[in-house]
C-alpha positions as CSV (number, residue, x, y, z in Angstrom):
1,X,38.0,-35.8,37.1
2,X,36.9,-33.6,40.4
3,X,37.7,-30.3,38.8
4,X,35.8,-27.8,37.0
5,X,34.1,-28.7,33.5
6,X,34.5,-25.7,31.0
7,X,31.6,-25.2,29.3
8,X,32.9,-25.9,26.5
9,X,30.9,-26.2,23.2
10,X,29.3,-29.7,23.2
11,X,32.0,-31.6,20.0
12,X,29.0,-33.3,17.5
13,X,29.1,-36.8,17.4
14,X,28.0,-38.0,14.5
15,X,24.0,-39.6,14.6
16,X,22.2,-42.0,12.5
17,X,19.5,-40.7,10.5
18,X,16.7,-40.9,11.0
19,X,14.2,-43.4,9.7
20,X,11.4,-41.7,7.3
21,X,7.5,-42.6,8.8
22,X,7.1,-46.4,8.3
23,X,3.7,-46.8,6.2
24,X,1.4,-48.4,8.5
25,X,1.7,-45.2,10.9
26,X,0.7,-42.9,8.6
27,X,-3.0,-44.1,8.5
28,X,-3.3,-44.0,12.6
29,X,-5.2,-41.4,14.1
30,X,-3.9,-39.2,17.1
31,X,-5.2,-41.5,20.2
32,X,-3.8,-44.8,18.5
33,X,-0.2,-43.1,17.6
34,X,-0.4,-41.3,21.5
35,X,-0.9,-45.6,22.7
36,X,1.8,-46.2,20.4
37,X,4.4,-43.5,21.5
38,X,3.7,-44.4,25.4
39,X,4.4,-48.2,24.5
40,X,7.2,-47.4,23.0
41,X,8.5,-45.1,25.9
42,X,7.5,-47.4,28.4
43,X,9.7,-50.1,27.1
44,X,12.9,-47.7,27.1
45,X,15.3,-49.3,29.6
46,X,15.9,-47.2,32.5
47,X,19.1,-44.8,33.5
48,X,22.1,-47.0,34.8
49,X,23.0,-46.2,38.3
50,X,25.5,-47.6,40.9
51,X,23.4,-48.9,43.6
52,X,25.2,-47.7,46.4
53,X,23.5,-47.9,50.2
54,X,24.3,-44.1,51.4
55,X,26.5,-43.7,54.3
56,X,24.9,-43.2,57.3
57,X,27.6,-43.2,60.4
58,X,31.1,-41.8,59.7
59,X,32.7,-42.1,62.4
60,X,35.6,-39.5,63.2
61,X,37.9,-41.5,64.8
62,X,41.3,-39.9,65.0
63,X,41.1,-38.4,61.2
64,X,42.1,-34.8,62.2
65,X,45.2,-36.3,64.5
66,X,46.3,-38.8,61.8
67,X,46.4,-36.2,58.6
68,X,47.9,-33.1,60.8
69,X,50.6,-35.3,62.1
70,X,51.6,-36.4,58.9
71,X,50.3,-40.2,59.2
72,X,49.1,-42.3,56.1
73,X,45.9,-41.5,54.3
74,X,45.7,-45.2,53.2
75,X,43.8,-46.8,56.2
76,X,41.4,-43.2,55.7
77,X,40.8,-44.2,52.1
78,X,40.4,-47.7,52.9
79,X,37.9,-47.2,55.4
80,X,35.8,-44.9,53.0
81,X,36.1,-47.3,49.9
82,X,35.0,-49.8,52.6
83,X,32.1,-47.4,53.8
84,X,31.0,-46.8,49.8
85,X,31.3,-50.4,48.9
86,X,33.6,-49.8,46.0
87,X,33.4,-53.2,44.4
88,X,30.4,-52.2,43.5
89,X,32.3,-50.9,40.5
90,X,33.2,-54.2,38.3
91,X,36.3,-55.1,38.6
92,X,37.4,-53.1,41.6
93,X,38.6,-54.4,45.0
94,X,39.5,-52.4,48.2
95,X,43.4,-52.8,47.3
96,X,44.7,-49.4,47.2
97,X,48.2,-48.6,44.6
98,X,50.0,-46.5,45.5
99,X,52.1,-44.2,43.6
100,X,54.6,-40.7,43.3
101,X,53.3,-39.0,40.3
102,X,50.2,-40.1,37.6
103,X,52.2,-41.3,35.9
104,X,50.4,-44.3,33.9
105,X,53.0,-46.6,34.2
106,X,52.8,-46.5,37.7
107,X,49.1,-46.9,38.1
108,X,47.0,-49.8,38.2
109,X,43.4,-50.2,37.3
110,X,41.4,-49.7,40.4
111,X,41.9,-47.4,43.7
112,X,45.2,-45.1,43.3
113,X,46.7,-42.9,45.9
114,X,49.2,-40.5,44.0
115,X,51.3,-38.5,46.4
116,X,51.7,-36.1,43.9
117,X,48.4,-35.8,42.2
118,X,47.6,-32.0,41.8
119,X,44.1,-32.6,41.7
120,X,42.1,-33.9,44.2
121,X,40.8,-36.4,42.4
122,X,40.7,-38.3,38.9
123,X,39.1,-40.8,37.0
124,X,39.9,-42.5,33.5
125,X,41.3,-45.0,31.5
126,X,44.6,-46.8,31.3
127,X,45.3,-47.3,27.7
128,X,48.2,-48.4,25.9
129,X,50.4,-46.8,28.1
130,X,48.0,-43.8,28.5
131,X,45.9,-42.5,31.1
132,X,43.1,-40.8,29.4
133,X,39.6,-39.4,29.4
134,X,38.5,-40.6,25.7
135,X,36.5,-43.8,24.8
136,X,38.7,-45.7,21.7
137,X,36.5,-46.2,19.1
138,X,38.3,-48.9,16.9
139,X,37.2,-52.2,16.4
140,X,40.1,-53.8,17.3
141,X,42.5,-53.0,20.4
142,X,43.4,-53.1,24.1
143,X,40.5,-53.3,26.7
144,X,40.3,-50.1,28.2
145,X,40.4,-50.8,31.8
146,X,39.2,-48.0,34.5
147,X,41.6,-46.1,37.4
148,X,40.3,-43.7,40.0
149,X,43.1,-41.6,41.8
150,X,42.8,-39.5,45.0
151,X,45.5,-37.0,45.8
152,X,46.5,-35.3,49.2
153,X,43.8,-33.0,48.5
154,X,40.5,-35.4,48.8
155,X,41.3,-35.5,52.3
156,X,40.6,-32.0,54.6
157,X,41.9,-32.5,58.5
158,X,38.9,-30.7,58.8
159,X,35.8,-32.7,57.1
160,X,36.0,-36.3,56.8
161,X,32.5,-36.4,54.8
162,X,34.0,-33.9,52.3
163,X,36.6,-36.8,51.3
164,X,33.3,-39.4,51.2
165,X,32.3,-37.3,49.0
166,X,35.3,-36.8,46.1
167,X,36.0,-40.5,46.1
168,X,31.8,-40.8,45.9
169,X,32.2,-38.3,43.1
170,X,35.2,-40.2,41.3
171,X,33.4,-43.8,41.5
172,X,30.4,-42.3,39.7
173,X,33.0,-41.0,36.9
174,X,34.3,-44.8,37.3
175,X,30.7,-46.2,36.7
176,X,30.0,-44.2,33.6
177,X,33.2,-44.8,32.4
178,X,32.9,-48.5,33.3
179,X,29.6,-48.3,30.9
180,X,31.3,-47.3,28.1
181,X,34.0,-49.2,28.4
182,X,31.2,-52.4,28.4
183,X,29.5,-50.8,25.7
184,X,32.8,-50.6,23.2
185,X,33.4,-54.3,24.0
186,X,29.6,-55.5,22.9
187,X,30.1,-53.9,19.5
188,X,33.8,-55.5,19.3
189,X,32.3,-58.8,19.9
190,X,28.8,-58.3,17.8
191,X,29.5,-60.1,14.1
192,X,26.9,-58.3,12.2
193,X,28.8,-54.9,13.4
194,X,31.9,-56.1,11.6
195,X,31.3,-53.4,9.1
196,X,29.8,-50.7,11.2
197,X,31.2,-48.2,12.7
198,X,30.9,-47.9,16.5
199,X,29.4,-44.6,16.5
200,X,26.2,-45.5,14.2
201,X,26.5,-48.8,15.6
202,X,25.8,-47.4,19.3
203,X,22.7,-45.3,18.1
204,X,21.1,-48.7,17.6
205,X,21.2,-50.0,20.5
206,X,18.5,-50.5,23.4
207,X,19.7,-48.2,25.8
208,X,18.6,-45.1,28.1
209,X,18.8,-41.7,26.4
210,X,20.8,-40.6,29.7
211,X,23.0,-43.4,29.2
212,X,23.9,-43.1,25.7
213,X,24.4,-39.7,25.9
214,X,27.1,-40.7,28.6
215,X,28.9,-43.3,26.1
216,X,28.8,-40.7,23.8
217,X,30.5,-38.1,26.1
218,X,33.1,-40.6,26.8
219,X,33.6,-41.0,22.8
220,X,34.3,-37.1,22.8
221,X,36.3,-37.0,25.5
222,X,34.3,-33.7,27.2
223,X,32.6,-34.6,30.2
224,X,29.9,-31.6,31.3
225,X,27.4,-34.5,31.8
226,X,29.2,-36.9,34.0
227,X,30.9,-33.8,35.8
228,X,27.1,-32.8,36.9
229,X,25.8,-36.5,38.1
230,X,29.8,-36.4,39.7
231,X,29.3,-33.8,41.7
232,X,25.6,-34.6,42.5
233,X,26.5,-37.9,43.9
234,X,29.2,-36.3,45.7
235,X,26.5,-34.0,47.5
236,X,24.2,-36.5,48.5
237,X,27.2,-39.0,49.5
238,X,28.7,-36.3,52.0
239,X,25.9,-33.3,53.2
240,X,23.6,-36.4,55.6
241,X,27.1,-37.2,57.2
242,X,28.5,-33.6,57.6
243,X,28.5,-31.9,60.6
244,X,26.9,-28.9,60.5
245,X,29.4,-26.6,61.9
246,X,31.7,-27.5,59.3
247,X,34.0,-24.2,59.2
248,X,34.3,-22.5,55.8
249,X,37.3,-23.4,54.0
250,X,37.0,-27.1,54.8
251,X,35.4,-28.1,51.8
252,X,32.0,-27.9,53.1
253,X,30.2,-30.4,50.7
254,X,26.7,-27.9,49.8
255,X,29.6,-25.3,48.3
256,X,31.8,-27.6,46.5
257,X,29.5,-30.1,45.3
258,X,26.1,-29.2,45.3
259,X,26.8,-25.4,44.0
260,X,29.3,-27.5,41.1
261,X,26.6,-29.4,40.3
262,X,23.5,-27.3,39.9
263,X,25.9,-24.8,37.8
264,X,26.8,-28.3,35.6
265,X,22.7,-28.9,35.4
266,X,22.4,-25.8,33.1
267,X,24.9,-27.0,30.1
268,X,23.8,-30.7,30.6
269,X,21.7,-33.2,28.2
270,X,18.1,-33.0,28.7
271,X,18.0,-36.8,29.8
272,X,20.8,-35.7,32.6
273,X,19.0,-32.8,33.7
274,X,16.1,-35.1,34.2
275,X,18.0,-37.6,36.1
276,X,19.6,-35.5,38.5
277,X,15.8,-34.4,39.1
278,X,14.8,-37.6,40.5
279,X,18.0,-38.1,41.9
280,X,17.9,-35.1,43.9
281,X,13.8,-35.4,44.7
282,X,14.4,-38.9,46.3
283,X,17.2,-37.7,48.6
284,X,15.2,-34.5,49.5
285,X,12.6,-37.4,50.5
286,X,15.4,-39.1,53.0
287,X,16.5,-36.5,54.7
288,X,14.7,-35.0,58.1
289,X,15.4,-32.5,60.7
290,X,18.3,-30.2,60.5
291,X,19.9,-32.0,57.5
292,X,16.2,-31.5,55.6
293,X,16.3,-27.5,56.4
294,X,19.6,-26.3,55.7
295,X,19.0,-28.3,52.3
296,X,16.1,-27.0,51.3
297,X,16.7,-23.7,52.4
298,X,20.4,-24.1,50.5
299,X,18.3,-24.6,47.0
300,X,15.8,-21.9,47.9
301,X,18.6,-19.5,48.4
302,X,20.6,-20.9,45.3
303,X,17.2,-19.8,43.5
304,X,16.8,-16.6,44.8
305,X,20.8,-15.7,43.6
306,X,20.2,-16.6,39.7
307,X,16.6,-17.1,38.5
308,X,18.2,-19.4,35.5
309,X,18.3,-22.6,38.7
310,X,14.7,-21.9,38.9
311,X,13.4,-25.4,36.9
312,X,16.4,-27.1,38.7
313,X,15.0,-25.9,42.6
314,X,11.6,-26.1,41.4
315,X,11.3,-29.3,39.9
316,X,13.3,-30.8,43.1
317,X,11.2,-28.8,45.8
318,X,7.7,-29.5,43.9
């Protein structure tokens, strides 16, 4: 959801135990178990991502005209879903439902424009009649199926790239919970899990430490992690497209997303903190010119305010 994450204490979900030293390691000496440890990390599957091209053109158009004279926001929102490629997202299509209040019976899985949505954005799952945050854990059940809503608010008369970037920063919310959501329905359908529970079941599985520990948020309910790769995708979505003149007030995507995010990075898994690295290094790599500066000058001054973003600047500007 494109608000603020509390930072709230971190719920424990339960882990299997771990497995005590299997004989045959015991007798290998420090170079054979270091081969052994790099095989094993080297087959770890990598972080899921949505593979989204970036944006590079927004075009203006009449956006400013058409949201201070009161016109529809649909053909706006259609144009960015269109722009983002939204069916990246399985199951999703450019069709837009539109509705008065979040109310769940009114939604549909999918795109949602709520008239009345006091947030500017949401994400989560419609459920038995529910719209909720929280991953069911039961092995029998409805299939969760995945909304995103905008509100009024995603769109500013004055920045266009600020609302590429909060339905950017719901789609990722969409793809993690989309993961999860995939994740549930593998155990549902796995016979040998019949007896298992989905929790020690999913600490099993061949997946990406980022990647679990997004399941497991979803299982939860909190959301610090996704909340940080949210806003981070949000950033890099929005700031190559925004103009630079962008008056305060309007959103400006470095304050509302990128600021969001680094201050998410601190409470976030180690895997996530890693991940937004790499994230962040690659777009530092594709940006030049003015765009490039104002970045890299935006982390050095984030560094020089609070000396706890140093790993986070320094590992990007390395």
């Amino acid at each position: 959801m494109h608000e603020r994450a509390r930072e709230a204490q971190r719920p424990e979900v339960p882990r299997a135990r771990s497995k005590p030293q299997p004989a045959a390691l015991a007798g290998l000496g420090n170079q054979a178990m270091i081969r052994l440890l790099r095989s094993a990390l080297a087959r770890e599957p990598a972080p899921s991502r949505l593979k989204t091209e970036p944006v590079t053109d927004l075009p203006a158009g009449d956006y400013a005209e058409t949201l201070r004279g009161g016109g529809s926001v649909i053909p706006i929102y259609a144009e960015l879903a269109k722009l983002l490629d939204v069916t990246k997202l399985e199951g999703f299509s450019a069709d837009i439902n539109r509705a008065l209040r979040p109310d769940p019976a009114d939604l549909k899985p999918g795109l949602n424009f709520v008239a009345r949505l006091g947030d500017r954005g949401q994400t989560g799952y419609l459920l038995d009649g529910e719209f909720t945050g929280k991953l069911p854990t039961t092995r029998t059940g409805s299939e969760p199926k995945v909304a995103i809503l905008l509100g009024p608010g995603a769109f500013d008369p004055g920045n266009k790239a600020a609302a590429l970037g909060v339905l950017r920063h719901e789609m990722e919310h969409a793809f993690h919970d989309l993961l999860a959501a995939k994740t549930l329905k593998r155990w549902r359908e796995d016979p040998a899990a019949e007896k298992t529970p989905f929790v020690g079941w999913l600490e099993r599985q061949s997946m990406s430490a980022m990647d679990l520990t997004l399941v497991r948020e979803r299982i939860a309910g909190i959301k610090v992690d996704t909340e940080a790769l949210a806003h981070l995708e949000a950033f890099i979505a929005g700031f190559p497209v925004e103009a630079p003149d962008v008056k305060e007030g309007a959103h400006r995507v470095y304050e509302n997303e990128l600021k969001e995010a680094a201050h998410l990075w601190l409470f976030a898994d180690k895997a996530v903190k890693a991940e937004f690295i790499t994230r962040l290094k690659a777009f530092k790599g594709r940006m030049k010119g003015e765009r490039h500066d104002t970045f890299v000058a935006g982390l050095r001054d984030l560094k020089a305010g609070d000396k706890t973003y140093a790993p986070l600047v320094d590992g990007v500007l390395e």
